[in-house]
C-alpha positions in Angstrom: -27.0 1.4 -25.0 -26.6 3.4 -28.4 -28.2 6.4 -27.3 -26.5 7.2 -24.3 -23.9 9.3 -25.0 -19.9 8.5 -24.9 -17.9 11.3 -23.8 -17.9 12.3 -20.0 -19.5 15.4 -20.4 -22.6 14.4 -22.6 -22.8 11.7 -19.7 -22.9 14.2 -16.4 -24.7 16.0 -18.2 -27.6 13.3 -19.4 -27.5 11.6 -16.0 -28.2 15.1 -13.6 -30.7 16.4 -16.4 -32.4 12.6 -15.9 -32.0 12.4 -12.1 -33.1 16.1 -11.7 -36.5 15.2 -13.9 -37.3 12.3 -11.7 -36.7 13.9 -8.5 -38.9 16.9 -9.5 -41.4 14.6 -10.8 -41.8 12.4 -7.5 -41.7 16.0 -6.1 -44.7 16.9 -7.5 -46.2 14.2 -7.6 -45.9 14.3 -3.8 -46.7 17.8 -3.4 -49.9 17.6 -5.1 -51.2 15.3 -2.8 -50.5 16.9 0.2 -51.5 19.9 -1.0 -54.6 18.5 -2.4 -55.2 17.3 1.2 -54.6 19.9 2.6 -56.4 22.4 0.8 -59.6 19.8 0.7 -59.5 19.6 4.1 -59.3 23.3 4.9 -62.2 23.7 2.2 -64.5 21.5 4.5 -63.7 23.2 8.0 -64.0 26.6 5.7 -67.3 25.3 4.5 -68.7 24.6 8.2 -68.0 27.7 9.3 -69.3 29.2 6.5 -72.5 27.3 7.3 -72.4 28.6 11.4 -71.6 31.9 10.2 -74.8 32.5 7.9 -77.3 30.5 10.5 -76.2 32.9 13.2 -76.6 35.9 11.5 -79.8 34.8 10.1 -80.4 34.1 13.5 -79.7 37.6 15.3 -81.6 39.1 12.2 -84.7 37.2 13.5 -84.4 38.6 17.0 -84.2 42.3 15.5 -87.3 41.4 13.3 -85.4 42.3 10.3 -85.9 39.5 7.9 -84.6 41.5 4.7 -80.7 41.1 6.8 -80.8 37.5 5.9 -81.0 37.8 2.6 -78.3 40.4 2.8 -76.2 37.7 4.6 -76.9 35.2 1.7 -76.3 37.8 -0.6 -73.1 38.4 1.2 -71.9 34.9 1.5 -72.4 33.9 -2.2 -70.0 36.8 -2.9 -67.0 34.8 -1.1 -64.5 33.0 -3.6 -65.0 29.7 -1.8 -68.9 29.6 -2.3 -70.6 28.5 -5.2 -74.6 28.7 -3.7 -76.0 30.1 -0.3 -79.4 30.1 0.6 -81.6 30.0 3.5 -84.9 28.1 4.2 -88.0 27.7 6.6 -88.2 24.4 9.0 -89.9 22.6 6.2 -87.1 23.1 3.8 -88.8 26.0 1.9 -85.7 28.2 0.2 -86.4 31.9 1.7 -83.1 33.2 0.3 -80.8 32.1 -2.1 -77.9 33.7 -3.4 -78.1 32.9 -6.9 -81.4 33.1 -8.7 -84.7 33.7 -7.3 -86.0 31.9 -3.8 -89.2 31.2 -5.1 -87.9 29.0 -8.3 -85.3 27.2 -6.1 -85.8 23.6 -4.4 -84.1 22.0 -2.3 -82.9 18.2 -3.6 -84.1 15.1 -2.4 -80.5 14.3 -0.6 -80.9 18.0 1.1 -84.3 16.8 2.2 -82.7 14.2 3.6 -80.3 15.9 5.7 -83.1 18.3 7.5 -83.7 15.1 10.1 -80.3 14.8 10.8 -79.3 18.5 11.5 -78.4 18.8 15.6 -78.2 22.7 17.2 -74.9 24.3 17.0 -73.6 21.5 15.5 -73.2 22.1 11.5 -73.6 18.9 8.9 -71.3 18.6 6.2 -72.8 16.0 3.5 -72.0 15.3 -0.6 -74.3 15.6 -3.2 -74.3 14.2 -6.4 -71.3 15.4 -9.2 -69.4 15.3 -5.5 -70.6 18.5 -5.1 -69.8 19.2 -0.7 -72.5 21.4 1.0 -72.9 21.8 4.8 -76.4 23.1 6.9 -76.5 24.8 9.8 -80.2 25.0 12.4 -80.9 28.6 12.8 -82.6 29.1 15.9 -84.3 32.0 17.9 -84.6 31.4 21.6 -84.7 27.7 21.2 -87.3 27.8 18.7 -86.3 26.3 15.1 -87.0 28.8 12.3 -84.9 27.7 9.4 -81.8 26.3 7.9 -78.6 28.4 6.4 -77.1 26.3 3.1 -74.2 26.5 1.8 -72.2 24.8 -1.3 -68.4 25.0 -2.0 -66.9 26.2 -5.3 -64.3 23.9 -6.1 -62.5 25.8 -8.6 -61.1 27.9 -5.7 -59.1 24.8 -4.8 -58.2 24.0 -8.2 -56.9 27.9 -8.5 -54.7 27.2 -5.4 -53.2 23.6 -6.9 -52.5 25.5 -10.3 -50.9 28.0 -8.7 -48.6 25.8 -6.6 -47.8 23.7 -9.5 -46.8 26.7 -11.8 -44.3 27.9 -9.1 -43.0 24.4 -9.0 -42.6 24.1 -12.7 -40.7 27.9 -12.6 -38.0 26.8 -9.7 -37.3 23.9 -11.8 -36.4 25.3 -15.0 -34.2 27.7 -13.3 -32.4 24.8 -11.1 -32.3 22.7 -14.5 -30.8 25.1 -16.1 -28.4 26.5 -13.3 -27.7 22.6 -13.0 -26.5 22.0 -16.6 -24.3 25.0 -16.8 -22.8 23.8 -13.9 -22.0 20.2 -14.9 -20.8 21.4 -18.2 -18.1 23.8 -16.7 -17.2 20.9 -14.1 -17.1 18.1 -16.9 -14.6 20.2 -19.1 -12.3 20.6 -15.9 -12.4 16.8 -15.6 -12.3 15.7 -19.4 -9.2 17.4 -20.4 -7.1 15.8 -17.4 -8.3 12.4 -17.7 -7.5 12.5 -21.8 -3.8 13.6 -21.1 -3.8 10.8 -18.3 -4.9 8.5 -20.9 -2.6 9.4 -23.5 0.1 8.6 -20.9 -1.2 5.4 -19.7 -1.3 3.9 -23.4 2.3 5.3 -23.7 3.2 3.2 -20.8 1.6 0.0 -21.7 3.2 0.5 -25.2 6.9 0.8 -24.1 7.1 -0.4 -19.9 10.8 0.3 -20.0 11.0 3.5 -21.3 11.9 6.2 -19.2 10.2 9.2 -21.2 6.5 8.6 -20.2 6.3 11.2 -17.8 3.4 13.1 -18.6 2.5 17.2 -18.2 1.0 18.6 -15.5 -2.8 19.2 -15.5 -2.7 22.2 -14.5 -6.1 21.8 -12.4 -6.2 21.4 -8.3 -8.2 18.7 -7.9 -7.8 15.1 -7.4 -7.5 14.1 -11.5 -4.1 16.3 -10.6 -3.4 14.3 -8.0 -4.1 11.4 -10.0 -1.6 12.9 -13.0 1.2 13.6 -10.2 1.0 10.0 -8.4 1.2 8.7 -12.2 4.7 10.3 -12.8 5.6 8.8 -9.4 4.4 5.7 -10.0 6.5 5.9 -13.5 9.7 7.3 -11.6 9.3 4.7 -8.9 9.2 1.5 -11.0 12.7 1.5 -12.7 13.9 1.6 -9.1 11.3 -1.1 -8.0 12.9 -3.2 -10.4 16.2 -2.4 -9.8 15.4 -3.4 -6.1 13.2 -6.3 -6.7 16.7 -8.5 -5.8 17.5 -6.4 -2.8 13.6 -7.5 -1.3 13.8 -11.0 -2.4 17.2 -11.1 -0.1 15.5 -9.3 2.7 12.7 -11.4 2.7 15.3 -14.6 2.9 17.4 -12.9 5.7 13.6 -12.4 7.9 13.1 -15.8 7.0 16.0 -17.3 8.4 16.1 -15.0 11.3 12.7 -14.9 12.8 12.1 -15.9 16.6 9.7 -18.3 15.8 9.4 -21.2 13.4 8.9 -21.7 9.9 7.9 -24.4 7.3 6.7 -24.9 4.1 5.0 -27.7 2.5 3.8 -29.0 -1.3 0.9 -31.1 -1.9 2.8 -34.3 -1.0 3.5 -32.9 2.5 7.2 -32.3 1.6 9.2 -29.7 2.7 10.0 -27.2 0.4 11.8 -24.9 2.9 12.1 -24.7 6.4 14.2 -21.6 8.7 16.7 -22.1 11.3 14.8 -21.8 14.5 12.4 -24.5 13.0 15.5 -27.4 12.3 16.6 -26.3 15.6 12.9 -27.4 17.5 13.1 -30.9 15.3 16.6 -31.1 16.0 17.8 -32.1 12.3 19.3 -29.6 10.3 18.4 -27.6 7.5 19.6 -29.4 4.2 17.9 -32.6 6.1 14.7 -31.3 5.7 13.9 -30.3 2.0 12.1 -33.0 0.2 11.4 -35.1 3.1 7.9 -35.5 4.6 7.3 -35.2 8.0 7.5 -39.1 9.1 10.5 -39.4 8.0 11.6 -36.6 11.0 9.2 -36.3 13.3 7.8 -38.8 16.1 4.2 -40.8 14.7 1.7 -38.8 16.5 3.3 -35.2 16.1 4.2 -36.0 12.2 0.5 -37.0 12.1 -1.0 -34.0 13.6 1.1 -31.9 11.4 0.5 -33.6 8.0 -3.5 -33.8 8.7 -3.1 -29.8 9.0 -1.2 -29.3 5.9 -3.6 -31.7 4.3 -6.6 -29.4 5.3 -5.4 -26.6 4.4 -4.9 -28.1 1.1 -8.6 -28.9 1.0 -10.4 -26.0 2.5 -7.6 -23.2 1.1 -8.6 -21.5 4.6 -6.0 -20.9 7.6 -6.2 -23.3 10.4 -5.7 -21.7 13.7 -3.4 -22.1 16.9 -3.4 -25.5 18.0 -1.0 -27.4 21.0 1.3 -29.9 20.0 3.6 -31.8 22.6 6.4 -34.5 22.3 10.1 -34.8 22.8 12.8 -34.2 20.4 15.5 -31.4 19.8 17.3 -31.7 22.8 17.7 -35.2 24.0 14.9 -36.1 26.7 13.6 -32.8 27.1 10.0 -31.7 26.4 8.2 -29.3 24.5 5.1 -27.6 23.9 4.2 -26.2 20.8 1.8 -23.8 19.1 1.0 -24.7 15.9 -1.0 -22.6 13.2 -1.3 -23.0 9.5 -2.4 -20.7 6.3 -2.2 -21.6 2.6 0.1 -19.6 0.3 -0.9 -18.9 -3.2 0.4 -17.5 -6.4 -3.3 -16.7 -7.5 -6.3 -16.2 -6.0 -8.3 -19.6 -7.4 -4.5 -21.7 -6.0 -3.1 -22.7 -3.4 1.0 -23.6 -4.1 2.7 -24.1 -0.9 1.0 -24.8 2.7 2.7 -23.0 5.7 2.9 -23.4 9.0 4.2 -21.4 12.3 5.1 -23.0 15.4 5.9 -20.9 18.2 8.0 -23.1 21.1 5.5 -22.5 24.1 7.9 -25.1 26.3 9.0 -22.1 28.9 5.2 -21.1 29.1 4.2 -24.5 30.0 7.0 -25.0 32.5 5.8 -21.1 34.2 1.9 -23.0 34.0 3.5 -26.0 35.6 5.0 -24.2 38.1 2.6 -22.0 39.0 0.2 -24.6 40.0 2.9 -26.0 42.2 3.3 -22.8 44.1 -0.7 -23.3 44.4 -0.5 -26.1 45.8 2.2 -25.5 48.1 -0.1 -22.8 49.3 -2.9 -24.5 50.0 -1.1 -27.1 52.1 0.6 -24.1 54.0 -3.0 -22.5 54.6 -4.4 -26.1 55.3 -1.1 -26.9 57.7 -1.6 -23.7 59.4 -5.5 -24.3 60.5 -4.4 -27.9 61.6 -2.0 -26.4 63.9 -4.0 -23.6 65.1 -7.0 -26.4 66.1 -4.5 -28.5 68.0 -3.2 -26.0 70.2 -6.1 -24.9 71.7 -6.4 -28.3 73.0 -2.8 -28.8 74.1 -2.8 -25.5 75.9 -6.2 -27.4 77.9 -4.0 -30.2 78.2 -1.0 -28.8 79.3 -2.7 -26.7 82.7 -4.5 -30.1 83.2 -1.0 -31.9 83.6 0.0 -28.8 85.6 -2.5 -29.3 88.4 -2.2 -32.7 88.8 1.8 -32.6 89.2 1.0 -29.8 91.8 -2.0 -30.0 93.6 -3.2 -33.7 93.4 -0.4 -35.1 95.4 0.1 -37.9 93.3 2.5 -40.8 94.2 5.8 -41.8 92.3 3.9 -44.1 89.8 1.4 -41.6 89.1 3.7 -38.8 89.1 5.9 -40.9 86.2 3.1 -40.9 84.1 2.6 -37.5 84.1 6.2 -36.7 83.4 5.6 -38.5 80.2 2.6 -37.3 79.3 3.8 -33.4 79.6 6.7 -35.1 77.6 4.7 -36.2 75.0 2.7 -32.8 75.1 5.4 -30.8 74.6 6.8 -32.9 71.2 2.9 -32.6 70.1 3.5 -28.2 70.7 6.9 -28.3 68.8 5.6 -30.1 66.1 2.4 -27.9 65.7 5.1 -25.1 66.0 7.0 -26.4 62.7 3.7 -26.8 60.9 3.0 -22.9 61.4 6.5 -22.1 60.3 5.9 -24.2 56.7 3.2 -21.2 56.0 4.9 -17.7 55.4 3.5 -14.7 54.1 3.8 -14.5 50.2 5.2 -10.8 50.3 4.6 -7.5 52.0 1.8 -5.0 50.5 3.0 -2.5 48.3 1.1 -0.3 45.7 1.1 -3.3 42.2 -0.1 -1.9 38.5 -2.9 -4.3 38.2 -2.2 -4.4 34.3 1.4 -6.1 35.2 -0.3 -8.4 37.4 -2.9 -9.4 35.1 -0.9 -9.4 32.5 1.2 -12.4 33.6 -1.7 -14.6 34.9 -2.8 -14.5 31.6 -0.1 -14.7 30.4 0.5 -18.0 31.6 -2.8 -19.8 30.6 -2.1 -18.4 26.7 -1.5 -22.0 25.7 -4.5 -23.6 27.5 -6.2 -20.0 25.7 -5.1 -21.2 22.5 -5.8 -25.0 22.6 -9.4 -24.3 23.7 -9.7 -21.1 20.9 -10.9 -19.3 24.0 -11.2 -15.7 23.4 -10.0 -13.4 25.8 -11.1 -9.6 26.2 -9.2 -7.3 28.7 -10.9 -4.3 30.1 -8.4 -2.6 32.8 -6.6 0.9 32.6 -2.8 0.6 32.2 -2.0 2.8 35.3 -5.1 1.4 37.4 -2.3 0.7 40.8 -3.8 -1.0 44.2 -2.2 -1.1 47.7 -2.4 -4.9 48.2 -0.6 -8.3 48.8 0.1 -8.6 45.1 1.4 -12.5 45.3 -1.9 -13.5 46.8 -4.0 -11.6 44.5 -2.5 -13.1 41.9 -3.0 -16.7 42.9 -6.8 -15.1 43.6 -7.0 -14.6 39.3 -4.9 -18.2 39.3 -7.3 -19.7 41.0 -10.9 -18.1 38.9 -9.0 -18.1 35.5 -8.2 -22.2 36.0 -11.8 -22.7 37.1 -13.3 -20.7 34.2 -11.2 -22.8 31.6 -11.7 -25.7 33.0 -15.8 -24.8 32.9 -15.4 -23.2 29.3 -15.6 -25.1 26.2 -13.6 -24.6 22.6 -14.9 -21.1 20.9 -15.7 -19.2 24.1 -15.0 -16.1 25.8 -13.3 -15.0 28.9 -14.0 -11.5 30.5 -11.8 -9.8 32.7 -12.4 -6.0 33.8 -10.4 -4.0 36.6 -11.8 -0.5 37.5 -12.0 2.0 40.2 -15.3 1.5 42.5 -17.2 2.1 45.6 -17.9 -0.7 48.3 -21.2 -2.1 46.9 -21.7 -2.5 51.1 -19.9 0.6 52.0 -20.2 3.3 49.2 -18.2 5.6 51.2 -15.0 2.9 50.7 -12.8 3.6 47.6 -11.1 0.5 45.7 -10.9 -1.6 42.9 -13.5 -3.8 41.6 -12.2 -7.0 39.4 -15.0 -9.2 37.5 -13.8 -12.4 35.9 -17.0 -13.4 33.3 -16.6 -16.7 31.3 -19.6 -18.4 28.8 -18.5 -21.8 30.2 -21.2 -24.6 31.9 -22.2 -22.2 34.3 -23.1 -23.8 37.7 -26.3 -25.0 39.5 -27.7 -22.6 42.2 -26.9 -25.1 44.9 -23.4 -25.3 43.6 -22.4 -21.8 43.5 -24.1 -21.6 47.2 -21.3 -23.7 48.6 -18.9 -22.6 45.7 -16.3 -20.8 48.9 -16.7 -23.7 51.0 -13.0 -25.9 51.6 -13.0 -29.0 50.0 -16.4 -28.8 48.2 -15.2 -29.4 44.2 -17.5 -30.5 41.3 -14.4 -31.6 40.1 -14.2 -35.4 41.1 -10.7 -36.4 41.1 -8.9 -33.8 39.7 -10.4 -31.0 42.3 -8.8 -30.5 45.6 -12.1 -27.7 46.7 -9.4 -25.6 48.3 -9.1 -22.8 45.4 -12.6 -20.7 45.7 -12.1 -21.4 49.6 -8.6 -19.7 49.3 -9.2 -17.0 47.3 -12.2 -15.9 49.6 -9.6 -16.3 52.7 -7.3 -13.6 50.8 -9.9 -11.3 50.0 -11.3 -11.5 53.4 -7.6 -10.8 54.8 -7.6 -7.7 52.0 -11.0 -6.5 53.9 -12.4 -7.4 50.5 -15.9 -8.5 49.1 -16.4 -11.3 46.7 -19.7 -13.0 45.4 -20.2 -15.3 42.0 -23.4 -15.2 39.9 -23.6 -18.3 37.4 -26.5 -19.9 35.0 -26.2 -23.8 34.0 -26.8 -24.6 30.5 -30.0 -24.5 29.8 -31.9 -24.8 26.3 -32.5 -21.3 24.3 -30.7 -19.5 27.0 -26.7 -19.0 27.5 -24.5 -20.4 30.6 -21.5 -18.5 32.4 -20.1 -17.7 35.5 -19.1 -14.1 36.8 -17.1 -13.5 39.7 -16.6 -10.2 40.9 -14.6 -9.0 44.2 -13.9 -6.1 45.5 -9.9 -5.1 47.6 -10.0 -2.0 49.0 -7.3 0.8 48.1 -6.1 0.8 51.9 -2.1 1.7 52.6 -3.1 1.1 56.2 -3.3 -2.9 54.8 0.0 -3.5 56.0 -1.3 -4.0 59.7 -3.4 -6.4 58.3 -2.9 -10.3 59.2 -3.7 -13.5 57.6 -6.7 -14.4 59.1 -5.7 -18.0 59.3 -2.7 -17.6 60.7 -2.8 -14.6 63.1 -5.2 -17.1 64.7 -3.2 -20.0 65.0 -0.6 -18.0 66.1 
């Protein structure tokens, strides 16, 4: 645009003076309406009362038998500023008084007329005549008898006085804050003009000659940030010699994290080759380092893993978007030992429209695995402890029976030698049955003794463990728990409690979803009065039927065919129960336009008298 002017100051200057003239205008514009509103509507309640007022003077006149008062009222009434005509007339519509002109000469109009039919007592009319000229009528009545009607029509310049008079103190306040504005931006636009030329003086100095070391420029003498600007300028100018003088010194640093970092690194062209690869990555494929460059990944890695790992580079190739953590397993590195690893790729480029190199990360997730592994081994060593343990406790309650039986008939059913024999044998065989329910009690032991557990420790490394199953699944995972939230409990068992929900809600969740798992101080939801800790597990997985999660704590009741054993919900009730604990599970199946998931959500009171406490399963088998 030509006419808009160059120089920073001309420009503040033209854009407030043309921001400033539209926002007064809308102003106005605005104004005027409501004020045109409101004065209009003030003009017709005015107008109505103006009506009242001359019928009920006219009206008390007529009581006093003093006729010439109503056309002093009129007389009055055509005097105020808002009244153009008042006048008064019989029931026929006869003018009696008027306040302009004489009464005799003066008609009523046909739309007047027209209104006489309409007027009610004490309530006034207000109608328009032609020209929109507003008028209201008022009955005038002496004791219920109709004598007359008091007119009266409004003078519209008095609202047109009060709208000029609005609109030239308007147009006053913004000359002043036009002008005030201007002298302000020009004052303002001279203490930013002068900084910004000697910054662009020494910014063409700079592109002119990079290398020179005199382009330092002045100070601007100005506290603002334009002298900020100036200062960061001279350090940007002092800092590059040494930026180049370090650029070597970065580029080894960079190598020495390379080769150093815990986890693995690789780098690949478009052929899948290697272009460069760190230590800790040769050591996981177990060839060395000058093996890999230029080689693709067939050529050093087992079929399927290679496979896996090209069809990543390849994509990231063709989408130029990072690929996230994936689970890759195989055997390799150190003969006939397996891994586990956790795979993610990103592209690398040297512009933002190209993609040079592909990367990738693995992280060795082998000891995590084995901890997994493990872990589900100790579960299931508990659950044949808990299950050995009710086995033995049913079966003595019947050998104790059959033991007294034995008793009496050795001592008080005089018995001969045959008989006698028999019973030998069968307290014999009694007594192996009692030592062998004996050695199935001993295989279950209390995990550990109660003690006061951070709950953040002990969520921590449940989690912990299901991080790859987390990652292979892309399950996201949000913890809500205070760092020093402690609890007075058997921590082993509560942690094969979150074992046992955090395996269900996996295996229930599908790839993208979320796991929820919140720790807080709470109140029995049975007993108010009882302090502890509530824990809530929420997953988006397939939810479960209502007649599922009825019988969800029964033993041996899984949805999980073959690979269930229905012993994990039935275990972790047993331990909250032995904590004095509450549990309950809410769930919703999949169902069209609605979302699925499963909360669990129990309840383990703060108690230090818990360690009198017994296992419920086998203080009674005992």
């Amino acid at each position: 645009m030509r006419w808009w002017p160059r120089t920073i100051r001309l420009q503040m200057l033209a854009g407030l003076l043309l921001l400033e003239t539209l926002s007064i205008s809308l102003f106005v514009v605005i104004l005027v309406r409501q004020q045109t509103a409101e004065v209009l509507m003030r003009a017709r309640t005015r107008l109505l009362y103006e009506a009242t007022s001359v019928a009920l003077q006219s009206s008390e006149a007529l009581l006093q038998n003093r006729p010439g008062w109503v056309g002093l009222s009129v007389k009055m009434m055509g005097e105020a500023p808002t009244v153009a005509v008042a006048k008064v007339t019989d029931a026929a519509g006869n003018v009696l008084f008027a306040s302009k002109g004489e009464a005799d000469q003066t008609r009523l109009e046909p739309k007047e007329l027209a209104q006489i039919p309409l007027v009610r007592h004490d309530d006034p009319r207000f109608f328009v005549l032609d020209g929109n000229r507003w008028e209201s009528v008022a009955a005038i009545y002496t004791n219920n008898n109709l004598r007359g009607y008091a007119w009266v029509q409004f003078d519209k310049a008095w609202s047109r006085e009060q709208l000029d008079s609005i609109l030239r103190d308007t147009a006053i306040f913004a000359t002043i804050w036009i002008l005030a504005s201007a002298l302000l931006v020009l004052l303002m636009a001279r203490s930013i003009s002068l900084p910004l030329a000697i910054l662009h003086r020494g910014t063409r100095a700079l592109m002119t000659s990079p290398d020179s070391n005199e382009n330092l420029l002045p100070p601007a003498g100005v506290q603002n940030e334009i002298g900020d600007l100036i200062e960061v300028f001279n350090r940007m100018v002092a800092s590059l010699a040494e930026q180049r003088s370090g650029l070597n010194d970065t580029l080894s640093l960079l190598d020495s994290m390379l080769a150093n970092a815990p986890i693995g690194l690789a780098f690949f062209d478009r052929d899948c080759r290697f272009t460069r690869v760190n230590k800790v990555f040769a050591d996981m494929t177990g060839v060395s380092l000058s093996r890999h460059l230029g080689r693709t990944l067939p050529e050093l890695l087992p079929q399927p893993v290679a496979q896996q790992l090209e069809e990543a580079v390849l994509a990231v190739f063709a989408g130029q978007e990072p690929i996230s953590t994936f689970e890759l397993s195989g055997q390799g590195g150190k003969p006939g030992r397996p891994w586990t690893w956790l795979v993610s790729a990103y592209p690398v480029r040297t512009n933002p429209q190209q993609v040079r190199w592909a990367g990738i990360i693995v992280l060795d997730a082998s000891d995590r695995k084995r901890s997994e592994e493990a872990l589900r081994r100790a579960e299931k060593l508990a659950v044949t402890g808990r299950l050995a343990a009710s086995i033995a406790h049913e079966i003595n309650n019947p050998l104790e029976a059959i033991t007294n039986l034995l008793f009496l008939l050795r001592n008080y059913c005089q018995l001969q030698d045959p008989a006698l024999n028999y019973v030998t044998m069968a307290e014999y065989e009694v007594r192996r049955i009692a030592e062998i329910t004996q050695q199935t009690l001993r295989f279950y032991r209390q995990s550990t003794l109660p003690a006061r557990t951070k709950m953040n420790d002990l969520l921590d490394s449940v989690l912990s463990l299901y991080q790859g199953r987390f990652n292979s699944l892309n399950l996201q995972v949000e913890r809500d728990y205070d760092p020093e939230l402690d609890l007075f409990c058997f921590a082993g068992e509560i942690r094969q409690v979150f074992a046992n929900l955090v395996g269900n809600s996996i295996d229930a969740s599908v790839a993208g979803g979320r796991l929820r798992v919140r720790a807080r101080r709470s109140r029995n939801w049975k007993d108010p009065a009882q302090s502890g800790v509530r824990f809530t597990l929420a997953d988006t997985g397939a939810g479960m039927e209502r007649a599922v999660s009825e019988r969800a704590f029964e033993a041996f009741f899984t949805t999980k065919e073959v690979t269930g054993t229905g012993l994990g919900l039935w275990i972790s009730y047993e331990i909250v129960d032995k904590h004095h604990g509450l549990i309950r599970v809410r769930s919703r199946s999949a169902t069209p336009g609605k979302p699925s998931g499963t909360v669990f959500q129990f309840f383990i009171p703060d108690d230090p008298n818990l360690l009198g406490a017994a296992d419920p399963v086998a203080g009674t088998a005992a």
